[in-house]
FIKELO-625909 format. One record per residue: residue in three letters; z negated, y, x of N, C-alpha, C in turn. Coordinates in steps of 0.001 Angstrom, whole numbers. Last residue first. Layout:
BEGIN
> nuvex|nz|ny|nx|caz|cay|cax|cz|cy|cx
> ALA|Z|Y|X|Z|Y|X|Z|Y|X
...
//
This chain:
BEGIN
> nuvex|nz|ny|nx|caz|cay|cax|cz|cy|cx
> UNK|-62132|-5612|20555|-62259|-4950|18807|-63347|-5465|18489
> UNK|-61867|-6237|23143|-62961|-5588|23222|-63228|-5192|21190
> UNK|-59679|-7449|23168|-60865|-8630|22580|-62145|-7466|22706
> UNK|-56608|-6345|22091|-57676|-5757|22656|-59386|-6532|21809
> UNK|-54030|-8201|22300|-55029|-8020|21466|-56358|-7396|22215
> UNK|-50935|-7075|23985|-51670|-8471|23551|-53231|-7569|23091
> UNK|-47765|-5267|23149|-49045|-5671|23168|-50232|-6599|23722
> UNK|-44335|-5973|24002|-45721|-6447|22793|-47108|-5846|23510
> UNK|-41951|-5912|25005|-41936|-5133|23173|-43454|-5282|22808
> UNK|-41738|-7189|27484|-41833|-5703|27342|-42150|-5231|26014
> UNK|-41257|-9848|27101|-42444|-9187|27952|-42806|-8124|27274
> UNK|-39338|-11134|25852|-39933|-10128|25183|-40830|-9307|25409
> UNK|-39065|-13395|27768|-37179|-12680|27314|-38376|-11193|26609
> UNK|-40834|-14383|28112|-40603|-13683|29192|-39301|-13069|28687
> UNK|-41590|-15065|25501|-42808|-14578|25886|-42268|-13688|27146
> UNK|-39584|-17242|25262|-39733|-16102|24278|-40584|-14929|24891
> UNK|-39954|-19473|26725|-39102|-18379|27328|-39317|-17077|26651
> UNK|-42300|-20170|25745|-42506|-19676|27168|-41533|-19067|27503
> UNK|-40716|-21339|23360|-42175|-19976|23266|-42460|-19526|24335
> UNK|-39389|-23154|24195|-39001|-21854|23596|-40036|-20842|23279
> UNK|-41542|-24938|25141|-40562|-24184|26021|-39903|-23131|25579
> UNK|-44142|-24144|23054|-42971|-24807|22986|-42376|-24490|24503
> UNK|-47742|-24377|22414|-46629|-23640|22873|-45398|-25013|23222
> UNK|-49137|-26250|19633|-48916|-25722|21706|-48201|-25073|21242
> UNK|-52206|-26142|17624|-50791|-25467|18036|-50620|-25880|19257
> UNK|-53687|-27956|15019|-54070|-27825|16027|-52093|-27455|16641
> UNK|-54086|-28812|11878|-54702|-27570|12574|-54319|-27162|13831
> UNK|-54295|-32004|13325|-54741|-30967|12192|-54921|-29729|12509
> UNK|-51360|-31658|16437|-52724|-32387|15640|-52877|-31875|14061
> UNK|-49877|-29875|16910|-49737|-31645|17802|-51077|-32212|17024
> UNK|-46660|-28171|15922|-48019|-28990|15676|-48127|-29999|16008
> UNK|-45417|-25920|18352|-45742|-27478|17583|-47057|-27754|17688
> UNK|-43836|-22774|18328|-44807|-23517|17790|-44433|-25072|17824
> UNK|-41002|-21281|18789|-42043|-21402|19875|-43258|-22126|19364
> UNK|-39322|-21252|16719|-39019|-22309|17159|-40325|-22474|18668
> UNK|-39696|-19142|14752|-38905|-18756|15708|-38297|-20583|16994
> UNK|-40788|-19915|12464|-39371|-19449|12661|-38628|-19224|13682
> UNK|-42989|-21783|11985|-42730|-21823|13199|-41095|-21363|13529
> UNK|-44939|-22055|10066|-43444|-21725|9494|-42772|-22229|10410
> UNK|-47059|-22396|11692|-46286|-23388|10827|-44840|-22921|10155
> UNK|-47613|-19676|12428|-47200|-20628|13672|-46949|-22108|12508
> UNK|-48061|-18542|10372|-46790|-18220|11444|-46439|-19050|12282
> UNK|-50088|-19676|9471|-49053|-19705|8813|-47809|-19091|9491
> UNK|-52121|-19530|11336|-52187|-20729|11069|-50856|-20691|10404
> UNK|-52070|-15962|11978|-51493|-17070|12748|-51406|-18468|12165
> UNK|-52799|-13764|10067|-51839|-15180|9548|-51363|-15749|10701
> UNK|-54035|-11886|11749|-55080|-13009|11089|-53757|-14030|9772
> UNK|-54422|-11595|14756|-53407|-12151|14540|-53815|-12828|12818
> UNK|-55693|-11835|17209|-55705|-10670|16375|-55148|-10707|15509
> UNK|-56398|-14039|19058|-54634|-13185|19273|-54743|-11893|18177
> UNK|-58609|-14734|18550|-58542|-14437|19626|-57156|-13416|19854
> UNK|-58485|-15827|15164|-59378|-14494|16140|-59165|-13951|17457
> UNK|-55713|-17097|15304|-56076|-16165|14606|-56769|-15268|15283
> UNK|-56226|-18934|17235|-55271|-18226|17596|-55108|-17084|16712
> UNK|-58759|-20966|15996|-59165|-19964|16922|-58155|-19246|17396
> UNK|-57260|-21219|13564|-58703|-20229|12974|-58695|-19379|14755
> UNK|-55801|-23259|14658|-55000|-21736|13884|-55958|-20745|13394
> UNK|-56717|-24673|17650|-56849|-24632|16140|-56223|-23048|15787
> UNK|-54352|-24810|20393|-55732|-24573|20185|-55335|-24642|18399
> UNK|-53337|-26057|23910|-53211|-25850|22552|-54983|-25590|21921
> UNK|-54420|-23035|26276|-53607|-24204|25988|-53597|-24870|24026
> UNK|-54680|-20340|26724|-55753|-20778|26930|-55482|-22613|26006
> UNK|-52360|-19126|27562|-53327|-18818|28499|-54460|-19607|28235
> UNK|-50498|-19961|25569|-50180|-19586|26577|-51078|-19734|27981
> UNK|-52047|-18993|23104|-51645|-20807|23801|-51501|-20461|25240
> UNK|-51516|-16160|23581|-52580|-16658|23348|-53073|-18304|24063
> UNK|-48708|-16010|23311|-49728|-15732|25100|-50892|-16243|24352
> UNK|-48199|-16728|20600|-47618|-17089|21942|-48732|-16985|22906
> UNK|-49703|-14986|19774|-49746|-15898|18913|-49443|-17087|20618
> UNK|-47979|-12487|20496|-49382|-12467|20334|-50089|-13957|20329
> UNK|-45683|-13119|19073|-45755|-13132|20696|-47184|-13257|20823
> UNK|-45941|-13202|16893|-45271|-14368|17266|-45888|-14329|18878
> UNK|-46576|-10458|16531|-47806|-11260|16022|-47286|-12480|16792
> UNK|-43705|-9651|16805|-45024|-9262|17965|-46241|-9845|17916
> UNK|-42225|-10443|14407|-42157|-10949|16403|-43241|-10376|17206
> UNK|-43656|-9243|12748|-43423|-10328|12529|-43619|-10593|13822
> UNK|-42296|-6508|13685|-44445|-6632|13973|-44172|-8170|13554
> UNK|-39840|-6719|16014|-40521|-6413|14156|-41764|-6645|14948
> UNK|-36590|-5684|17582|-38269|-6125|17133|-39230|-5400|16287
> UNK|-34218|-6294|18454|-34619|-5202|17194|-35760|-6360|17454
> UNK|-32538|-7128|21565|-32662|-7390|19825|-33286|-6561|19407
> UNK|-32343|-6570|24160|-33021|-7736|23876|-32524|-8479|22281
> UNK|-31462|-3894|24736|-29907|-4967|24915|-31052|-6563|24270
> UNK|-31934|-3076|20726|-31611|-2505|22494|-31128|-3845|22739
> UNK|-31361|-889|18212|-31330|-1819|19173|-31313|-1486|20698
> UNK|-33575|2757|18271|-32076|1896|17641|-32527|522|18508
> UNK|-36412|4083|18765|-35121|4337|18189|-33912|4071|17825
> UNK|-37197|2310|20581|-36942|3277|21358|-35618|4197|20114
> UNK|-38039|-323|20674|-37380|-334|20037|-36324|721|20628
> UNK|-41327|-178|20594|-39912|-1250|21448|-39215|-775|21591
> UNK|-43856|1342|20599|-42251|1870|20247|-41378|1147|20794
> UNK|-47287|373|19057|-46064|750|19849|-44972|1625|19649
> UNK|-46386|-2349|17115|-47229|-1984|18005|-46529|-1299|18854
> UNK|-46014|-2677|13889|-45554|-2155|14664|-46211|-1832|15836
> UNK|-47542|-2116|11322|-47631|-3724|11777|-46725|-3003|13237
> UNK|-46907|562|10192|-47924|293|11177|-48390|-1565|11574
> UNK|-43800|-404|9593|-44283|839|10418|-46254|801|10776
> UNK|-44477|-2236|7610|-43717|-2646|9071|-43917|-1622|9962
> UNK|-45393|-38|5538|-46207|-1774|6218|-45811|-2025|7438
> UNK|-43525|1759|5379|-44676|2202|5956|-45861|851|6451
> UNK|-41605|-589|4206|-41081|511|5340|-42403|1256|6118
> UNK|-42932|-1113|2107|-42551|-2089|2931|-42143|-2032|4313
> UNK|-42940|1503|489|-44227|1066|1199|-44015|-348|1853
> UNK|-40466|1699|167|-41023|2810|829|-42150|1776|1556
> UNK|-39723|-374|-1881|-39216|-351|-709|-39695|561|374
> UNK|-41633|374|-3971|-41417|-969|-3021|-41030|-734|-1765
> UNK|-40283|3129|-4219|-41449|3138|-4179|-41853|990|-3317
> UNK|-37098|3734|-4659|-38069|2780|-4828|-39362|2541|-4340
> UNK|-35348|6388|-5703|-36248|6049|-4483|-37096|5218|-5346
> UNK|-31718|6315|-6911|-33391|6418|-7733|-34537|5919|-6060
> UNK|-29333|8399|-6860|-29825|7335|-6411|-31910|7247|-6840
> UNK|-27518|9449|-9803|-28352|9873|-8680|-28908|8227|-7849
> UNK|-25183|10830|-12000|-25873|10083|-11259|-26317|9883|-10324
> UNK|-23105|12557|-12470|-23606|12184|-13160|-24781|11067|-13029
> UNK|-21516|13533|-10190|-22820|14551|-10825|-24052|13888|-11802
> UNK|-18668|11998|-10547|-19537|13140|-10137|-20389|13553|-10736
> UNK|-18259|8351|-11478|-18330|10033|-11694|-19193|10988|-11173
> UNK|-17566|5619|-10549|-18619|6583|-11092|-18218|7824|-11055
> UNK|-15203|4432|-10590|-16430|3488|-11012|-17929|3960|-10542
> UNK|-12190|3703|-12296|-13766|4481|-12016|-14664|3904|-12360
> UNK|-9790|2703|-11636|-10875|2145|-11950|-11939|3070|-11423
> UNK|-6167|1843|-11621|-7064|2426|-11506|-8193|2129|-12126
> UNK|-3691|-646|-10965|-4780|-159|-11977|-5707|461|-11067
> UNK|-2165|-1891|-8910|-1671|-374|-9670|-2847|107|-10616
> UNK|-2553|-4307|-7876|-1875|-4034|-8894|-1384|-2743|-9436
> UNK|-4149|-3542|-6249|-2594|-3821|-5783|-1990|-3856|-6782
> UNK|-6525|-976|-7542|-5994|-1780|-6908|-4611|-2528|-6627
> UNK|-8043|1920|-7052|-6936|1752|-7433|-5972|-1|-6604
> UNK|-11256|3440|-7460|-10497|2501|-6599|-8998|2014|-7557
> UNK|-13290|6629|-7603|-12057|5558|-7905|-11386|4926|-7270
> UNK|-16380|8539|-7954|-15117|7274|-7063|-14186|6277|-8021
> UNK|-17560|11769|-7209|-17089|9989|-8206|-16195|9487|-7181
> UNK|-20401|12970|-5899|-19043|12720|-5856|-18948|11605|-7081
> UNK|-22882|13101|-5293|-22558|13848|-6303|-20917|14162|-6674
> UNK|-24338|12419|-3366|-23407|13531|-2667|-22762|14344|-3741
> UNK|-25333|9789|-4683|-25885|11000|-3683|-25217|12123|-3457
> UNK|-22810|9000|-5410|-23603|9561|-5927|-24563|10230|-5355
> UNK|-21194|8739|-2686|-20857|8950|-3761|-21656|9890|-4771
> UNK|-23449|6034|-1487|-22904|7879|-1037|-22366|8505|-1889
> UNK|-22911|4588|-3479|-24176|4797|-3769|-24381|5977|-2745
> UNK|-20368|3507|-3007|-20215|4055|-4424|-21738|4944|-4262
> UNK|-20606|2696|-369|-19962|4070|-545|-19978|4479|-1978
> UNK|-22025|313|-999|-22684|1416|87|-21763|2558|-445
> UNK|-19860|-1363|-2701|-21342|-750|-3340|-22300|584|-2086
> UNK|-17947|-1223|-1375|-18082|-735|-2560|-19274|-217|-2800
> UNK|-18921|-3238|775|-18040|-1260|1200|-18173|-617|-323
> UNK|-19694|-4939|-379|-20905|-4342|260|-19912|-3034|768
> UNK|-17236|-5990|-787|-18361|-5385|-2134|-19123|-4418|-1792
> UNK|-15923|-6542|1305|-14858|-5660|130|-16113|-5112|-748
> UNK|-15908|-7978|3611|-16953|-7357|3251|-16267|-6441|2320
> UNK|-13814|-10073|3207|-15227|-10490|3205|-16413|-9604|2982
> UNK|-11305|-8498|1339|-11777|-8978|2173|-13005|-9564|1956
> UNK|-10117|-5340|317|-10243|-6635|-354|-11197|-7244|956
> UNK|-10725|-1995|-1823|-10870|-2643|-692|-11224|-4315|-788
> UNK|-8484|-376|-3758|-9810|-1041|-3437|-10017|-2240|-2155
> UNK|-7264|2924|-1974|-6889|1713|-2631|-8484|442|-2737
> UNK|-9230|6061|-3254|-8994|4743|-2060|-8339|3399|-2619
> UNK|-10891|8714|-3997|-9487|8037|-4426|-9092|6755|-3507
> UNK|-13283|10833|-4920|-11877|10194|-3618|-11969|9148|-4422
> UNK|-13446|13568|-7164|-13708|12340|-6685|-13062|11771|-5548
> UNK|-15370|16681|-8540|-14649|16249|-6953|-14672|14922|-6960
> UNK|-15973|18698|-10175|-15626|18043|-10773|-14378|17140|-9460
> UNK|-17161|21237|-9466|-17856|20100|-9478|-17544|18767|-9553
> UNK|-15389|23365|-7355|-15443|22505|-8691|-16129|21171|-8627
> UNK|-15423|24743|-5037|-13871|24815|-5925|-15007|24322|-7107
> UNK|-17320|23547|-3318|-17371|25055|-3474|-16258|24607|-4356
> UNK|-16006|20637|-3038|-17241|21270|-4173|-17563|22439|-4450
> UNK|-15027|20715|-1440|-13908|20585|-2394|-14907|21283|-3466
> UNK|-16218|19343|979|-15842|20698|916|-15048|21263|-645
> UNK|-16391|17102|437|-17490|17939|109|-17178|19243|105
> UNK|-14077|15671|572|-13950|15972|-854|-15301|16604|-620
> UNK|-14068|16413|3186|-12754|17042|2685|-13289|16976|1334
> UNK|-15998|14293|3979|-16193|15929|4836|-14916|16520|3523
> UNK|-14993|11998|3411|-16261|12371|2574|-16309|13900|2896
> UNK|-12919|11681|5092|-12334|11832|3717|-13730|12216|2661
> UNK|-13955|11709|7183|-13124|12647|6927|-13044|12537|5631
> UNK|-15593|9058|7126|-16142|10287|6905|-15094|10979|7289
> UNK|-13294|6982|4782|-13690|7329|6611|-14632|8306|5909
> UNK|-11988|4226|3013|-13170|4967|3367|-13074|5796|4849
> UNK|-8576|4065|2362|-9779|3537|3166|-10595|4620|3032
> UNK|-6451|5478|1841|-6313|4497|1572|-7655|3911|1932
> UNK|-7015|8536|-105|-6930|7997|991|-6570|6571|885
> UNK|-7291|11496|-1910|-6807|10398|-1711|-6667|10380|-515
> UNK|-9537|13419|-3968|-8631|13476|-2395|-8539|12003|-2536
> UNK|-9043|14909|-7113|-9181|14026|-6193|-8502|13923|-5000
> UNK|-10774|17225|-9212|-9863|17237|-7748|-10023|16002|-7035
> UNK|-10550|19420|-12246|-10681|17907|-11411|-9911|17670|-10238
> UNK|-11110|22756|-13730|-10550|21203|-12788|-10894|20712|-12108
> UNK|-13381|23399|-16552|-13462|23109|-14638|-12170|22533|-14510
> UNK|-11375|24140|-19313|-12209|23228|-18878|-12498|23219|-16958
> UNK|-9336|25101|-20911|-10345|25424|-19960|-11456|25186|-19361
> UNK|-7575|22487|-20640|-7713|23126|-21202|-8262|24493|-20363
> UNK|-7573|20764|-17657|-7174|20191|-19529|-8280|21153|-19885
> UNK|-6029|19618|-14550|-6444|20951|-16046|-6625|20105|-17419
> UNK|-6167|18430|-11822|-5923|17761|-13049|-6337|19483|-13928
> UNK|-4823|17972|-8822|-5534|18698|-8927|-5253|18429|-10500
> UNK|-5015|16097|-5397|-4639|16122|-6896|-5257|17073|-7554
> UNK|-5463|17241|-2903|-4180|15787|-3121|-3634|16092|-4417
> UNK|-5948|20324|-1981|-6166|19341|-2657|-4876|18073|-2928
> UNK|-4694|23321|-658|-5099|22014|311|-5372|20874|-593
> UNK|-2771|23625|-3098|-3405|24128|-2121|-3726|22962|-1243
> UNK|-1500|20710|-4273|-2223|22167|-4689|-3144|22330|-3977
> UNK|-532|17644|-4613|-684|18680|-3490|-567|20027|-3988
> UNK|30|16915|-7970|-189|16912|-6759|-134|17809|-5422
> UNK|-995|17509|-11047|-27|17966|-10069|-809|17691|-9074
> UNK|-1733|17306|-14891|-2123|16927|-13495|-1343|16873|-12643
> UNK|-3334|18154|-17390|-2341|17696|-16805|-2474|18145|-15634
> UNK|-5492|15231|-19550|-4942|16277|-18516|-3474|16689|-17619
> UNK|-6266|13240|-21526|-5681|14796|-21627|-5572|15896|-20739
> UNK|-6463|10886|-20611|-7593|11032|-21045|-7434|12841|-21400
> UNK|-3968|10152|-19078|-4179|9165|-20805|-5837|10057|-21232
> UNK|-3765|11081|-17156|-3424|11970|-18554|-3250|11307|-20010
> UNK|-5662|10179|-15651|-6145|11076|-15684|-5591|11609|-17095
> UNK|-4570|7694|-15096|-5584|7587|-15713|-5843|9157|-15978
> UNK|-2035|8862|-14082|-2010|8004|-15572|-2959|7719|-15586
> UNK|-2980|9988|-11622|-2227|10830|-12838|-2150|10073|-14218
> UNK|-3650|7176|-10038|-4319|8597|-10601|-3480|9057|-11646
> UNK|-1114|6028|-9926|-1849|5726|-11262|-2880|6169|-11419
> UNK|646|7667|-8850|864|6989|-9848|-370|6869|-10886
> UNK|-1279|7907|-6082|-1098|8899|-7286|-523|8870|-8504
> UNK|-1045|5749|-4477|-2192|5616|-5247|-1772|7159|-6127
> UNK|1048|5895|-2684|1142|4467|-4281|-507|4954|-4632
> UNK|952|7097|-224|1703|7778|-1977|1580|6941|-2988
> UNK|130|5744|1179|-1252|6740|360|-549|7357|-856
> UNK|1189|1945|541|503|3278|1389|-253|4517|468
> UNK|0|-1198|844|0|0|0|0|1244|876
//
């Protein structure tokens, strides 16, 4: 598809609903009237970029009434582009229409008319992991190790613990590592550094001894003076 096959069937969704509607006006792709009513301005593209979010924001001094325009996007990640850019979109107070191979157009939100809602769950899952967090691994983005969680730092914790004082019960890698779901971290055993060699009772793995030296740097260990 190129970028001229998507104005077809802009313009025929636009004038089955009573507008009339011309392309390239002024700097705009599309520009729609019906009556006296605001006009409607869609920028067309074939793909998502931030140029094409920078061009229809600017569009907003003109008229509220601003959507982009993109053939719909197919593939493995075709939804998760939908659904992230439909939910910029609204934030930004844009609409969106996708126009697929077939030629059908499809809104599949409208400017202004919708907002992103803040989940309160999700906040305080974000402020949990933020003080389970020892520290600053991380340094602000990945690094060349991986992304470390307070999950992996209790792991590590959990780790040097055995480590130093050989296998032991999940009550005593609890108190000593600080750690108070060790008996259930170290059974999940996600990372693969746990075996259970008795009731109750943990070693360390070879994968837990490498874990411990691949992660030196991200952890902590438990101040026994608490």
């Amino acid at each position: 598809m190129r970028e001229q096959a998507l104005y077809p069937p802009i313009k025929a969704l636009l004038e089955r609903q009573g507008y009339e509607v011309k392309g390239e006006v002024g700097a705009a792709d599309v520009v729609a009237r019906r009556g006296e009513e605001p006009p409607v301005i869609v920028e067309l593209k074939l793909r998502f970029s931030l140029a094409l979010f920078h061009q229809a924001v600017a569009r907003l001094a003109i008229t509220d009434l601003v959507y982009i325009a993109v053939a719909r996007p197919t593939g493995k990640s075709a939804r998760r582009a939908l659904r992230d850019n439909r939910a910029l979109c609204r934030r930004l107070g844009l609409g969106l229409i996708t126009v697929r191979a077939d030629g059908m157009a499809e809104v599949l939100c409208d400017p202004g008319q919708q907002s992103l809602r803040r989940s309160q769950k999700r906040a305080l899952r974000l402020l949990r992991e933020f003080d389970r967090l020892q520290g600053d691994p991380n340094a602000g983005g990945a690094t060349r190790h991986g992304i470390v969680t307070g999950y992996r730092q209790d792991a590590l914790r959990c780790a040097a613990m055995l480590a130093e004082h050989g296998p032991s019960r999940g009550i005593e890698v609890a108190r000593t590592a600080a750690v108070p779901a060790a008996t259930r971290l170290m059974r999940d055993n996600h990372y693969g550094w746990f075996e259970r060699i008795g009731r109750g009772v943990y070693a360390l793995t070879p994968s837990g001894s490498e874990g411990l030296r691949h992660w030196a740097y991200s952890w902590e260990p438990a101040d026994e003076s608490d």
